[in-house]
C-alpha positions as CSV (number, residue, x, y, z in Angstrom):
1,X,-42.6,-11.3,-28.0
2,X,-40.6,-8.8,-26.1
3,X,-40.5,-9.2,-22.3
4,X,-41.9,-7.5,-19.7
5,X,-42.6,-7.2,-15.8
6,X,-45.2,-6.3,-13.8
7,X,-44.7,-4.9,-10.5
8,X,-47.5,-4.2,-8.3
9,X,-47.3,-2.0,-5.0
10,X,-49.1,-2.1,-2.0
11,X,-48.2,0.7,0.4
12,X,-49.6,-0.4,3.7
13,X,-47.4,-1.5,6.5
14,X,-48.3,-2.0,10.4
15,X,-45.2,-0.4,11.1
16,X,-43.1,2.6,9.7
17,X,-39.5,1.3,9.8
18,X,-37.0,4.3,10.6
19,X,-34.6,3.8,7.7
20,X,-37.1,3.2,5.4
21,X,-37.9,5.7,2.7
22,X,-40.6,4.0,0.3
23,X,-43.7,5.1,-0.3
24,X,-45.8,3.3,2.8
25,X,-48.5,4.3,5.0
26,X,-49.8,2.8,8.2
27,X,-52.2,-0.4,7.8
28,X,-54.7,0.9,10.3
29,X,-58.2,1.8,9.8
30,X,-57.8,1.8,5.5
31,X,-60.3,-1.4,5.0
32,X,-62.2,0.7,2.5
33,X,-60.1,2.5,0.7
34,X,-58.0,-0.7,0.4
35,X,-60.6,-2.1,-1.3
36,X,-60.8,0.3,-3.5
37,X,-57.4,0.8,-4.6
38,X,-57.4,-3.3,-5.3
39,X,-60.2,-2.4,-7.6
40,X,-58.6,0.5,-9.4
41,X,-54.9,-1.6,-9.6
42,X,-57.0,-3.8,-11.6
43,X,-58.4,-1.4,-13.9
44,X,-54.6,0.5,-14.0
45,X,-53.4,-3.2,-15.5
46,X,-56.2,-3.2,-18.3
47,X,-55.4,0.3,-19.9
48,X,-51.7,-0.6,-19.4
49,X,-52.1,-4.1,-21.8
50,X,-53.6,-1.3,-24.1
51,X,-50.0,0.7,-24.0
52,X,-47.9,-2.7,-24.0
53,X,-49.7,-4.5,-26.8
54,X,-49.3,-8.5,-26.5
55,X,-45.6,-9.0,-24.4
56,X,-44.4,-12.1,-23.0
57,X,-45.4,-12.5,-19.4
58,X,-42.0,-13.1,-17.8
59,X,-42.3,-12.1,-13.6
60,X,-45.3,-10.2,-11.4
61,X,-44.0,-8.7,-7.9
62,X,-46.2,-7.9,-5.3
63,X,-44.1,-5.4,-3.4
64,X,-44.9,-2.6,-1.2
65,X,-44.9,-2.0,1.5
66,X,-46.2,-5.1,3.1
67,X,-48.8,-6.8,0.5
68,X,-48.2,-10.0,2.8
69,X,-51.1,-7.5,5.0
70,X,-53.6,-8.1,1.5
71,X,-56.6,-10.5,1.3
72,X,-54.7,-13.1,-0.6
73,X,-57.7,-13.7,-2.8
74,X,-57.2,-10.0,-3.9
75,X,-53.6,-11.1,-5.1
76,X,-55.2,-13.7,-6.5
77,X,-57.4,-11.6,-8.8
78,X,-54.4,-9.3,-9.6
79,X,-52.4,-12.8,-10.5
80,X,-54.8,-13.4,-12.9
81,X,-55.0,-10.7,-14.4
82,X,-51.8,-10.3,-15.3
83,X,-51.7,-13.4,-17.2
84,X,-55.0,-13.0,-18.5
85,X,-53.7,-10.0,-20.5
86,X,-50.4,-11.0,-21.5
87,X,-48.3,-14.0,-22.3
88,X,-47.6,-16.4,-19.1
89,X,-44.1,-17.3,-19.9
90,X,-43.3,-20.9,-19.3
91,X,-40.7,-19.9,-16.0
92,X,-43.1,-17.0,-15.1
93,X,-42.0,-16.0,-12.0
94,X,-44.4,-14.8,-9.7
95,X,-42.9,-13.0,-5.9
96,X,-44.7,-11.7,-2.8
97,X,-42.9,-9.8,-0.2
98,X,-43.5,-10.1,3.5
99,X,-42.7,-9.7,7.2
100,X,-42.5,-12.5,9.6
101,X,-45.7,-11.4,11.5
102,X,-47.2,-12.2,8.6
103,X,-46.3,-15.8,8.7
104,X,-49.6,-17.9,9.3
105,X,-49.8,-21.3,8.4
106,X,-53.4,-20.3,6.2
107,X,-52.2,-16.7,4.7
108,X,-49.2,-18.4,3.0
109,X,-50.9,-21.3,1.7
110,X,-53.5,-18.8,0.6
111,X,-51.1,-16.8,-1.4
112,X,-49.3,-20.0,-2.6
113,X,-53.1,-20.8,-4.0
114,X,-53.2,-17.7,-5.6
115,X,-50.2,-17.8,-7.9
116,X,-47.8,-16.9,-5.6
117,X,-44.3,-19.1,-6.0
118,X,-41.3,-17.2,-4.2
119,X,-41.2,-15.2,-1.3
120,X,-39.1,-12.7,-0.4
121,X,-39.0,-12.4,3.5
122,X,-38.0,-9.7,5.4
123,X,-36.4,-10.6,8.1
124,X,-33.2,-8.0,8.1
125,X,-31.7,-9.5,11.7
126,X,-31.1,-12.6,13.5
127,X,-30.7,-11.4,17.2
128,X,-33.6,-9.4,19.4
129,X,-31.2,-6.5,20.1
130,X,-30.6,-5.7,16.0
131,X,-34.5,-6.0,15.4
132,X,-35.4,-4.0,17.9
133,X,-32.8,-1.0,17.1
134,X,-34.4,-1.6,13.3
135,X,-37.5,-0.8,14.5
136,X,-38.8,-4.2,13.4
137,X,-42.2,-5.8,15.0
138,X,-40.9,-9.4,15.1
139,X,-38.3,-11.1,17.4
140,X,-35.6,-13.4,15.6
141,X,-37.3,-16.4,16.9
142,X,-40.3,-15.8,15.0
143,X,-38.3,-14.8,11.7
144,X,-37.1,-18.5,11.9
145,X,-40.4,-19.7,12.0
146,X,-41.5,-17.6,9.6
147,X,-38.8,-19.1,7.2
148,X,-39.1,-22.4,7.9
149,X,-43.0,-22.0,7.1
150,X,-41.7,-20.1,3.8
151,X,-39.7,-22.6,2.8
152,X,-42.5,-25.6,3.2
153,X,-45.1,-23.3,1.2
154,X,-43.2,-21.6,-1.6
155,X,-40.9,-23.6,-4.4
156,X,-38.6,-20.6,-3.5
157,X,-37.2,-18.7,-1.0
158,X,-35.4,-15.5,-0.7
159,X,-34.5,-14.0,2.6
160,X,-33.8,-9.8,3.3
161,X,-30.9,-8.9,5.9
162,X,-29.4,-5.1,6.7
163,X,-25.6,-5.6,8.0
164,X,-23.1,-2.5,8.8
165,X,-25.9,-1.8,11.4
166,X,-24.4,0.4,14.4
167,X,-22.1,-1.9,16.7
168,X,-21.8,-4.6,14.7
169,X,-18.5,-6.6,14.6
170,X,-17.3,-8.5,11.3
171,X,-17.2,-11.8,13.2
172,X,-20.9,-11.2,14.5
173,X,-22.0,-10.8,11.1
174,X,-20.6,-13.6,9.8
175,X,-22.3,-16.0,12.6
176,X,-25.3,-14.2,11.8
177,X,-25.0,-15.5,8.1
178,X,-24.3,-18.9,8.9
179,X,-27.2,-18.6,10.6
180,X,-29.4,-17.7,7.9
181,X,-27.6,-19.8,5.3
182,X,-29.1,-23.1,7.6
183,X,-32.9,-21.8,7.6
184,X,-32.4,-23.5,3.9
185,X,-33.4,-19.9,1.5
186,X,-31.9,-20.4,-2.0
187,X,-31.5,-16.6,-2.3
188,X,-29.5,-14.1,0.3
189,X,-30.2,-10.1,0.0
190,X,-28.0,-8.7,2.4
191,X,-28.4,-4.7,2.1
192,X,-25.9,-2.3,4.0
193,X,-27.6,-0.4,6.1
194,X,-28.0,3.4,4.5
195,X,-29.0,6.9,6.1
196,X,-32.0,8.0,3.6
197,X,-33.1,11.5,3.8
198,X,-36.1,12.6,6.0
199,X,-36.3,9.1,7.9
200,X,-36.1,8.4,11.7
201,X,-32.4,7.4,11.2
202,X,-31.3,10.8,9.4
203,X,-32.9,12.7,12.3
204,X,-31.2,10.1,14.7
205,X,-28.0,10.5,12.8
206,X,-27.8,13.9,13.1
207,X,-28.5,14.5,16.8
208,X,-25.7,12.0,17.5
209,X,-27.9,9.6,19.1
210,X,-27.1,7.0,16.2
211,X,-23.7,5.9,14.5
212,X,-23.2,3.7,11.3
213,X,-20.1,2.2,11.1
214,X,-17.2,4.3,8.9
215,X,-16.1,3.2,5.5
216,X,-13.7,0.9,6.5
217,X,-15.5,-1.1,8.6
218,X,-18.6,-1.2,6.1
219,X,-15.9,-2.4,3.6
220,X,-14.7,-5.3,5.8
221,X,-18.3,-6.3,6.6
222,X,-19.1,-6.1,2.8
223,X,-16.0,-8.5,2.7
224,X,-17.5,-10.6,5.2
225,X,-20.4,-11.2,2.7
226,X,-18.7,-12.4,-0.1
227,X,-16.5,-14.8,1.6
228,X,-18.8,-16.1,3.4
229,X,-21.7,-16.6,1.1
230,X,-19.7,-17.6,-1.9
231,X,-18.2,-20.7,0.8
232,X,-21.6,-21.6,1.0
233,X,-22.4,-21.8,-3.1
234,X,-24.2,-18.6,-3.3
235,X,-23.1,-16.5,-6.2
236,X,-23.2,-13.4,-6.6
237,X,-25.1,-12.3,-9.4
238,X,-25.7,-8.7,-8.1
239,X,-23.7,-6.5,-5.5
240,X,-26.5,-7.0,-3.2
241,X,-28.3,-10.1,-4.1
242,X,-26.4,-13.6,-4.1
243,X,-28.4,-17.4,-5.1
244,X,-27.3,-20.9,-5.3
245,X,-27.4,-21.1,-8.7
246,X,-29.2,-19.5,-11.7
247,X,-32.8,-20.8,-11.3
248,X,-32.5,-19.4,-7.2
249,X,-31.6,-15.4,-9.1
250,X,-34.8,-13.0,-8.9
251,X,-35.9,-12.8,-12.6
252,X,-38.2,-9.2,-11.6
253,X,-34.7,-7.7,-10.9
254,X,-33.4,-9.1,-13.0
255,X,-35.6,-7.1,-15.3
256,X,-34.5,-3.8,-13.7
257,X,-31.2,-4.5,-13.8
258,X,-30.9,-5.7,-17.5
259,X,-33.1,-2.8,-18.8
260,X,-36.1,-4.6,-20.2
261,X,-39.5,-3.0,-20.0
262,X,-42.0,-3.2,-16.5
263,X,-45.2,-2.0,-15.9
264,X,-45.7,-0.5,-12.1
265,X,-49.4,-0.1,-11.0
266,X,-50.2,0.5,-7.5
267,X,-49.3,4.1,-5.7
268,X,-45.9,5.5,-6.0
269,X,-44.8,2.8,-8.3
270,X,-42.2,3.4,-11.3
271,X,-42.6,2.1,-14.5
272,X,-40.3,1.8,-17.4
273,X,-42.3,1.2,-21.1
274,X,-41.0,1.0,-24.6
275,X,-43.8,3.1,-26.3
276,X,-43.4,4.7,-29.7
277,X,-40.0,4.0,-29.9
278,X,-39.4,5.4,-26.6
279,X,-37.8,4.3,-23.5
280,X,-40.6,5.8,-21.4
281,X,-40.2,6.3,-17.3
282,X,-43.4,6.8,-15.6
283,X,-44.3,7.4,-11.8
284,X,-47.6,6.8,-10.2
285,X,-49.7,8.9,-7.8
286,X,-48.2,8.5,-4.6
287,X,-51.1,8.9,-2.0
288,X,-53.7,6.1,-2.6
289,X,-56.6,8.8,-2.6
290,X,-54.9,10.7,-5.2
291,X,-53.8,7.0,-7.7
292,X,-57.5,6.0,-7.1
293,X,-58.8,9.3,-8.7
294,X,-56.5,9.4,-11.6
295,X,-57.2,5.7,-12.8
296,X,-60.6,6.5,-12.4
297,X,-60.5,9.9,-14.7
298,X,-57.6,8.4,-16.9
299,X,-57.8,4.7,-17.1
300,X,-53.8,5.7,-16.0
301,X,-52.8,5.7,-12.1
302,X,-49.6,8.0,-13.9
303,X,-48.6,11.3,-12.0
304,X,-45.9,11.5,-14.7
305,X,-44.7,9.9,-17.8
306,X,-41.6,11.1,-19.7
307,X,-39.6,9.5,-22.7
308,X,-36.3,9.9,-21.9
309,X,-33.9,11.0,-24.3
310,X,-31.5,8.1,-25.5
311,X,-28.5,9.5,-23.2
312,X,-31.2,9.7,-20.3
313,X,-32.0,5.2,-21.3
314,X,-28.0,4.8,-21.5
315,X,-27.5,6.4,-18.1
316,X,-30.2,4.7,-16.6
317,X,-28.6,1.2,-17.8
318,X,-25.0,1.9,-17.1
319,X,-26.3,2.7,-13.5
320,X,-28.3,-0.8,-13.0
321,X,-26.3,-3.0,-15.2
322,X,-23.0,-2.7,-13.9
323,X,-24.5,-3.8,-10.4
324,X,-25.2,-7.4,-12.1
325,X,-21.9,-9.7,-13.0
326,X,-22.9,-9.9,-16.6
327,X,-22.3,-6.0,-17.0
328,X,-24.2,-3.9,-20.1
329,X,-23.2,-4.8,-23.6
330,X,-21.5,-1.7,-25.1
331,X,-24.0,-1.9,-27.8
332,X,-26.3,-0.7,-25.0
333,X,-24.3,2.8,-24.2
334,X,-23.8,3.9,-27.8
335,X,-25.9,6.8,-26.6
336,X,-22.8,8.1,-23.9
337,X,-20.2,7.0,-26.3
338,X,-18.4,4.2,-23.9
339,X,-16.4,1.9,-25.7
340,X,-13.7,-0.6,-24.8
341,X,-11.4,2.3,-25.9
342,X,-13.3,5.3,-24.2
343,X,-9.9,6.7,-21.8
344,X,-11.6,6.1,-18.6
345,X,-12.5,2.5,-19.5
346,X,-9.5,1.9,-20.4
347,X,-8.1,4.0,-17.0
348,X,-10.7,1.8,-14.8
349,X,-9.9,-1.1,-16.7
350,X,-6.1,-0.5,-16.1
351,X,-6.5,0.0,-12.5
352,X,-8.3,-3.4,-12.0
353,X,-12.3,-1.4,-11.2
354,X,-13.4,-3.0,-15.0
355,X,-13.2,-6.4,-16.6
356,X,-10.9,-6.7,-19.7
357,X,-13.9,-7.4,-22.0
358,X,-14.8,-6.4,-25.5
359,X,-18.4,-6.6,-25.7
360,X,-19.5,-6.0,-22.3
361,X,-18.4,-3.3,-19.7
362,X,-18.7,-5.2,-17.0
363,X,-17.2,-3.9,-12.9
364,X,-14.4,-6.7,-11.5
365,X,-15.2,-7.7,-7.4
366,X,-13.0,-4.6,-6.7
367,X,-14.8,-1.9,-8.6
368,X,-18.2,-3.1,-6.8
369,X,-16.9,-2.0,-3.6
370,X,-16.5,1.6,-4.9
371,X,-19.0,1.1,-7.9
372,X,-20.4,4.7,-7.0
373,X,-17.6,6.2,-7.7
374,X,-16.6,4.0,-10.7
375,X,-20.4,4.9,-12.3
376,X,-20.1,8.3,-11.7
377,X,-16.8,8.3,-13.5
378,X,-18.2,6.4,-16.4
379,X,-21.3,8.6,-16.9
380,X,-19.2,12.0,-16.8
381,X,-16.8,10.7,-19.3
């Protein structure tokens, strides 16, 4: 059976973080209509097994958000669920994100009881002074508790960072990733730290009352990161995600990245279907209120769903797949007419941005650091 993800969002978080740009809300004061969005996720899943046919079962993410916040049991239900209607894999892989003020002792084991077998922590700084700029409600004590809880709870552990944060220093960072490597996570997302549109840190930026770092420095830090976690035996697999090994690697983005098919229930969440022939994108409902009323009139918590034309799918590939190491086969992007012998392959490939590879297009460790600029150049060729 083809393979297939499931990614489930829950919006609520008991803080707005001011770089972040998801679709979240504030936890506060939403018991009911919490409830009722668990009910109608679950009904969203049951028409979406209708679209999907039988699939192998291959990863479920709870993301969000902070679904940490959720009754576990309720994850529980949605766990089940999901492997009630299709195909458990035998390596399903089954993720929760959450914040270290989520960390009890009873919550974790209570999502570990549910189904729940890696967790994906967001702790994002190791010092008081970076956590508190980041707007974060924890202190970098308690994110070491929280991981060393995580990592006596879950099989797996995967642990969230933001570096080329305002002030920082190359040699800072790179104590501050020793640090994390020795709280014992198999799996390292460090993010650089971007401006989105509309957030607290756009408006900040743009009074002058915040300052990333320029290019260079973000280069050096991003540097930083390799060197240092590959010393440590961390690969990695994807510019932005790096595990000890091919067991530690995220299999649900690894299903993003690779192009296979996902279901996304739960407001604001994107999907990506194969139906009638069709690579098919859909978007949910963003405001709970509104995803609640259109499962319950459609069966569908869909605001839009579009089959995207095969150049549209090829884009969409060449832009995740050449953020993993393995690349896209050029099979993949017959749609956009990139071959081995397209002139700027062979121009990227000449000036050291793409791997000398016949069957794959695939970026070398210099093209990631520009890999913007290398995929734009690839899709307007």
């Amino acid at each position: 059976m083809t393979p297939l993800g499931v990614y489930i969002h829950w919006p609520y978080c008991a803080r707005i973080c001011p770089y972040c740009d998801f679709n979240v809300l504030r936890d506060r004061g939403r018991g009911e209509e919490q409830a009722a969005l668990k009910t109608a996720i679950l009904a969203d899943l049951r028409r979406h097994r209708e679209l999907t046919g039988p699939r192998e079962l291959t990863s479920i993410f709870l993301g969000g958000g902070t679904p940490s916040l959720m009754d576990p049991d309720w994850a529980g239900e949605m766990i089940a669920l999901c492997a009630s209607l299709w195909t458990p894999a035998a390596d399903l892989e089954v993720s929760l994100e959450a914040n270290p003020t989520d960390a009890e002792a009873g919550r974790f084991s209570g999502f570990a009881a549910a189904g729940v077998q890696r967790l994906s922590l967001g702790v994002q700084a190791l010092d008081d002074a970076s956590l508190a700029m980041l707007g974060r409600n924890h202190g970098a004590d308690e994110a070491r508790r929280a991981a060393a809880l995580g990592a006596r709870v879950f099989p797996r552990l995967s642990l969230d960072l933001i570096y080329a944060r305002p002030a920082q220093t190359p040699v800072a960072w790179r104590a501050e990733l020793a640090q994390a490597i020795d709280l014992g996570a198999e799996h390292l997302s460090p993010y650089q730290l971007t401006i989105e549109a509309d957030t607290a840190f756009d408006r900040a930026v743009r009074r002058g009352t915040l300052v990333p770092p320029g290019e260079d420095l973000a280069a050096e830090l991003f540097d930083v990161t390799q060197e240092t976690l590959t010393a440590a035996g961390f690969s990695a697999y994807e510019v932005s995600n790096h595990a000890r090994g091919p067991a530690a690697r995220s299999r649900h983005n690894l299903v993003y990245w690779r192009g296979q098919d996902y279901v996304g229930v739960g407001p604001g969440a994107h999907g990506r279907l194969t139906l009638s022939g069709a690579r098919t994108a859909t978007l949910a409902a963003a405001r709970p209120a509104d995803y609640i009323a259109r499962v319950a009139e459609t069966g569908l918590g869909w605001a839009t769903g579009e089959a995207l034309t095969p150049e549209q799918a090829a884009e969409e590939r060449l832009l995740a797949g050449l953020r993993i190491e393995e690349g896209v086969p050029f099979a993949e992007l017959a749609a956009l007419a990139l071959t081995p012998e397209t002139p700027e392959v062979a121009r990227l490939t000449e000036a050291g941005l793409i791997a000398p590879d016949a069957a794959r297009l695939r970026a070398t460790p210099a093209g990631r650091l520009v890999l913007n600029w290398v995929t734009s150049r690839l899709a307007l060729a």
